[in-house]
C-alpha positions as a printed Julia matrix, in Angstrom:
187×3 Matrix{Float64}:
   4.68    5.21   3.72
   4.12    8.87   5.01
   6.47   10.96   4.63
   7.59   14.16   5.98
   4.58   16.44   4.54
   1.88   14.15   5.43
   3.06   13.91   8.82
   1.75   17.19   9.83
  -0.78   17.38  12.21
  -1.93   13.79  11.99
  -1.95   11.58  14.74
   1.27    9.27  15.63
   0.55    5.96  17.19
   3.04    4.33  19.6
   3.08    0.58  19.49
   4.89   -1.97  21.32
   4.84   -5.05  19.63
   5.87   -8.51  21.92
   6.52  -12.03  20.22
   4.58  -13.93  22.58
   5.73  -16.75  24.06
   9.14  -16.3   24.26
  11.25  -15.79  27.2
  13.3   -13.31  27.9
  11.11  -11.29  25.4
  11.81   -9.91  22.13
   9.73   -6.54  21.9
   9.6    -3.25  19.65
   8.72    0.19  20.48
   7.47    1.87  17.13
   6.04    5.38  15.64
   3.29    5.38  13.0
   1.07    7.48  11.39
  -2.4     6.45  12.17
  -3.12    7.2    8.61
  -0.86    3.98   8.3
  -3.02    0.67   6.64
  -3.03   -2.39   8.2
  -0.9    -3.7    4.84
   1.44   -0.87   5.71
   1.95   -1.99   9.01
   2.21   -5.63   8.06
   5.28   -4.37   6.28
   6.59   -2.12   9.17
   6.23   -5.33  11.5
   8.45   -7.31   9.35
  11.34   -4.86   9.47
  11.3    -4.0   12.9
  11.14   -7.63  13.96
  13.43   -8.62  11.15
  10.94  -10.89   9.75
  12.0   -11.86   6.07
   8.13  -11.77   5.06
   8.06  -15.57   3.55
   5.15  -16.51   5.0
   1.45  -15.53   5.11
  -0.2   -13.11   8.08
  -3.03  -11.67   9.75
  -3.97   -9.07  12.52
  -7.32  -10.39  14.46
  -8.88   -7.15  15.81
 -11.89   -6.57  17.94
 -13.08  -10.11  16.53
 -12.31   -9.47  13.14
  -9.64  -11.22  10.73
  -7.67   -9.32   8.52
  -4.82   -9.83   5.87
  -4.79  -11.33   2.12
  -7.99  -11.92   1.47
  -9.39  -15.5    1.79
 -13.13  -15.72   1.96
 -13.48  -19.17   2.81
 -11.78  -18.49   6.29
 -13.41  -14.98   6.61
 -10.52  -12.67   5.98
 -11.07   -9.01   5.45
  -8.46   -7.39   3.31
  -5.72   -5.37   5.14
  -5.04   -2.92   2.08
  -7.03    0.2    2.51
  -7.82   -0.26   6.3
  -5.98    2.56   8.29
  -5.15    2.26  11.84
  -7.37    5.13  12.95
 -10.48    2.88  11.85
  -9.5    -0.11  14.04
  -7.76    1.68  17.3
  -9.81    2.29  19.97
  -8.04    4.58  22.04
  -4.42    4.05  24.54
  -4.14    0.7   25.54
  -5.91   -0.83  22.7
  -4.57   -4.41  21.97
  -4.12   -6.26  18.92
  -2.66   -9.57  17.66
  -0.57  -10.11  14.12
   0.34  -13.94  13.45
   3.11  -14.24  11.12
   4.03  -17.75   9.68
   1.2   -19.99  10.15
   3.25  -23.34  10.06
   5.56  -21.27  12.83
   2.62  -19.48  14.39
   5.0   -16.61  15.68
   1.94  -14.83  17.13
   2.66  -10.95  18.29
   0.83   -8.8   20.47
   0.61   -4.94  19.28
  -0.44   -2.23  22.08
  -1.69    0.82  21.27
   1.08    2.4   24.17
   0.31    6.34  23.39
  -1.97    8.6   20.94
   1.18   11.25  19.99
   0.63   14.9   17.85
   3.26   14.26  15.42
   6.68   16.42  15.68
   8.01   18.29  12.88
  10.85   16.66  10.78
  10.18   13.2   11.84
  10.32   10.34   9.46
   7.59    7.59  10.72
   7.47    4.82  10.93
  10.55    5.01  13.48
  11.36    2.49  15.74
  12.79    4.27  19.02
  13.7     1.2   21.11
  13.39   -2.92  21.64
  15.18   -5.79  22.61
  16.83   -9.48  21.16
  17.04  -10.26  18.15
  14.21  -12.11  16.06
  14.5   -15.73  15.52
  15.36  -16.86  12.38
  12.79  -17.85   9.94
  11.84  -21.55   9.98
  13.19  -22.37  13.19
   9.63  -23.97  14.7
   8.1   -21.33  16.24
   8.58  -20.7   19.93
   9.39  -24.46  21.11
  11.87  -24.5   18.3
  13.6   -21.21  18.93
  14.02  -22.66  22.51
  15.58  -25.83  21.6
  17.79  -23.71  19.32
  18.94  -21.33  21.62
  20.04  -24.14  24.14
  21.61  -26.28  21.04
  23.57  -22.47  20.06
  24.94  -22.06  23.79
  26.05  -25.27  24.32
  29.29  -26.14  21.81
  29.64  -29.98  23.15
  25.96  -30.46  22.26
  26.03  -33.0   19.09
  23.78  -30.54  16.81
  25.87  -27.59  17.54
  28.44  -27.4   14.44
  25.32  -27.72  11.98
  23.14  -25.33  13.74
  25.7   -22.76  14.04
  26.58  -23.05  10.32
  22.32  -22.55   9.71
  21.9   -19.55  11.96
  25.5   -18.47  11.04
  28.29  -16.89  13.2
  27.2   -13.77  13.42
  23.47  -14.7   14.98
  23.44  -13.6   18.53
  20.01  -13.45  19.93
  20.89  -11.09  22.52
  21.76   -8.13  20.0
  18.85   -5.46  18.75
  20.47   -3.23  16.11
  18.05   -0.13  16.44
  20.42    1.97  13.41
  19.61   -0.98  11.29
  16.2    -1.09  11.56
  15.2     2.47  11.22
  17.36    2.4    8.09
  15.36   -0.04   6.95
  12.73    1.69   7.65
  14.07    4.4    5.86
  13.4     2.69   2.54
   9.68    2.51   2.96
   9.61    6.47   2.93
């Protein structure tokens, strides 16, 4: 990742990225560099969604398909493509699948075009909201049926999903200090 040096007078993107299909949503407002590569932000994605990064990706952008390469199903590679070749301008949208089996599908918005400010670390992640579901769960449907198994202690499945998810899970809880310091690694 960038760090403080390279910052300087580039150009800091402001995304918000939604897991669709999820209701209420879970959403993240991020800063990055738009000298930041599409592997780069494959990276970001999974720590400000809190994504463990088991599974296999891709972005589809403007028509095109991009992530590990797989020629047979016509997908560029994400490594040296920087944002500032893909973005259009404000408002741009773009989709990131993350766990194919899952098929948590995100949308990324290109919210603002920023000058970036002295003394910031990017990528920073300056607001969002729930926590991610946890990995395997069966994508959207799944994460439903778990929530209502989770809030409902009579419910015969509850003792076992409670001891998957663990005690702690509460999908209503967005640790923003957590995230940025993982962020903080990448740096």
């Amino acid at each position: 990742m960038a760090s403080k040096k390279s910052a300087s007078n580039q150009t800091v993107y402001q995304l918000k990225i939604t897991l669709k299909n999820i209701r209420p949503p879970i959403w993240r407002r991020i800063q990055v560099l738009s000298s930041t590569t599409l592997e780069q932000l494959h990276l970001i994605v999974q720590e400000v969604m809190g994504w463990d990064n088991y599974h296999m990706h891709q972005f589809s952008i403007a028509g095109i398909d991009y992530g590990q390469t797989q020629r047979e199903f016509n997908v560029r590679s994400e490594k040296t493509v920087k944002l500032s070749q893909v973005v259009k301008s404000e408002k741009f949208k773009f989709s990131y699948t993350y766990d194919f089996g899952d098929s948590w599908e995100h949308e990324i918005l290109v919210e603002k075009e920023l000058p970036s400010t002295p003394n910031t670390n990017y990528p920073i992640c300056i607001t969002g909201k729930r926590a991610c579901p946890p990995e395997d769960c069966g994508g959207s449907w799944g994460y439903a049926e778990l929530l209502e198994i989770i809030t409902s202690p009579s419910h015969p499945e509850y003792e076992e999903r409670m001891e998957w998810v663990g005690e702690s899970f509460n999908p209503d809880t967005f640790d923003i200090n957590e995230v940025n310091q993982r962020l903080q690694e990448f740096k």
